[in-house]
C-alpha positions as CSV (number, residue, x, y, z in Angstrom):
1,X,39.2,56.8,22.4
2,X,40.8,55.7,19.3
3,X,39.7,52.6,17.4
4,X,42.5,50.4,16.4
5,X,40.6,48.8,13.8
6,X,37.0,49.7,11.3
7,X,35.2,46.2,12.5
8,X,37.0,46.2,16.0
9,X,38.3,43.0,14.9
10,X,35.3,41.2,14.3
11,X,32.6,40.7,11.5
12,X,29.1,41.0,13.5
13,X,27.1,43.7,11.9
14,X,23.9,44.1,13.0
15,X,24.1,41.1,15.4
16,X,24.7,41.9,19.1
17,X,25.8,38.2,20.1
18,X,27.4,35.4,18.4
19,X,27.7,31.5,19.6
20,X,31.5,31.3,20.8
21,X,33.3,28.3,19.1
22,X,36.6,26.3,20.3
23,X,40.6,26.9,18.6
24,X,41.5,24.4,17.4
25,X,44.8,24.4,18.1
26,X,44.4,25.5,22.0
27,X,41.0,25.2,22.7
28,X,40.3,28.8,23.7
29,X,37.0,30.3,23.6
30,X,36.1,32.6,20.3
31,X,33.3,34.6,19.0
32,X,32.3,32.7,15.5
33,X,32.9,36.0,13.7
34,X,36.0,36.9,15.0
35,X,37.8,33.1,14.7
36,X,40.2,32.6,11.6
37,X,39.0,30.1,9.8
38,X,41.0,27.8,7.1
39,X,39.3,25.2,4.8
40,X,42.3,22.8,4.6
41,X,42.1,19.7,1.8
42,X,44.9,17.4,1.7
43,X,45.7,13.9,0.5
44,X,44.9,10.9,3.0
45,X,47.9,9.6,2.4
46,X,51.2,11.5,2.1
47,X,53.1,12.2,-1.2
48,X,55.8,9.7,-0.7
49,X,53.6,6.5,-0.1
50,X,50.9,7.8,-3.2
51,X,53.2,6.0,-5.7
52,X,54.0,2.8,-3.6
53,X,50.3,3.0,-3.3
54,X,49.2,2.9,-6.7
55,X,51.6,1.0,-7.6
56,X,50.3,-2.0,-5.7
57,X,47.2,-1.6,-6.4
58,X,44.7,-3.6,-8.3
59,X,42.2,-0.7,-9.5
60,X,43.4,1.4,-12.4
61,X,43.3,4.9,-12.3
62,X,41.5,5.1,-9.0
63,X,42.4,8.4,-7.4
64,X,42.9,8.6,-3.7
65,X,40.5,10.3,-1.3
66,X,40.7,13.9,0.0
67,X,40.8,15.0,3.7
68,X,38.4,18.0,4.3
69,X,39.3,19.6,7.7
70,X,37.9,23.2,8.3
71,X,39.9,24.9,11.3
72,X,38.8,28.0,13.2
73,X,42.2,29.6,15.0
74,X,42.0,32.1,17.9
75,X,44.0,35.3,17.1
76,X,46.8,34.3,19.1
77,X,47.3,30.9,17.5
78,X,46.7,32.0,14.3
79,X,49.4,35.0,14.2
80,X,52.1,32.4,16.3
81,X,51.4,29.7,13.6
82,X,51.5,32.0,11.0
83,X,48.0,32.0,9.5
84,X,48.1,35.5,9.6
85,X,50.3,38.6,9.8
86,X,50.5,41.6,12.5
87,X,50.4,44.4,9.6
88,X,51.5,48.0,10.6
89,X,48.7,50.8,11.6
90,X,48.2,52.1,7.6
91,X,48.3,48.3,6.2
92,X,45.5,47.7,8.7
93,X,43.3,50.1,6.4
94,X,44.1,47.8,2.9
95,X,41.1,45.6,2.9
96,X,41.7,43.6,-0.6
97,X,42.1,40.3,0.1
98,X,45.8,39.2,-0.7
99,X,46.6,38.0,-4.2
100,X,46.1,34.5,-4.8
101,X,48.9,32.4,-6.6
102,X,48.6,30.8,-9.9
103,X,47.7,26.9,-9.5
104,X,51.0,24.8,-10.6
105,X,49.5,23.3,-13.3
106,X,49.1,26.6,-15.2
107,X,47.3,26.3,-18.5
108,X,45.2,22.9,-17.6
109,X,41.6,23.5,-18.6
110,X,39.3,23.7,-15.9
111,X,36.1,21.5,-15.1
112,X,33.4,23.1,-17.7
113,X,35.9,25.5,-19.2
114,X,37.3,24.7,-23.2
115,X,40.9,24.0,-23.6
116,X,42.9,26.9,-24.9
């Protein structure tokens, strides 16, 4: 029988079980390997209030906390959310990682890089 895909949609080699986990989103249980996960970090507080926020406040320069939240999507959450793309039968075979997108800031030196 054919095999729609080189992993058969999972990333357990050498391992013949893996501890299920829970989506996030619905609750359904995954295999660990197969789950899409997502490291999201945003601010606590949304963009709108950050200025009212600093504004009023009595600390200068203090920089508002980051929310960490790591979320693990079944497939079918994470293709109707749009984490993820159906790709036709030969973009299955591409396995680069998509480009990544140049940061906003564009030429800000990085921690522990020089300035150019």
């Amino acid at each position: 029988m054919t095999k729609k895909r080189r992993n058969n949609g999972r990333a357990n080699k050498g391992r013949g079980h893996v501890e299920p986990i829970r989506c996030s989103n619905c609750g359904r249980s995954v295999p660990k390997d197969k789950a899409i996960k997502r490291f999201i970090v945003r601010n606590i507080v949304e963009t709108a209030a950050i200025r009212d926020i600093v504004e009023s406040s009595v600390y200068v320069d203090y920089h508002l906390p980051k929310i960490y939240i790591k979320v693990q999507y079944c497939i079918s959450c994470a293709i109707h959310s749009h984490v993820v793309r159906v790709r036709s039968r030969e973009a299955r075979k591409i396995r680069d990682p998509p480009p990544k997108f140049p940061q906003r800031g564009g030429n800000a030196a990085k921690p522990g890089q020089k300035a150019q």
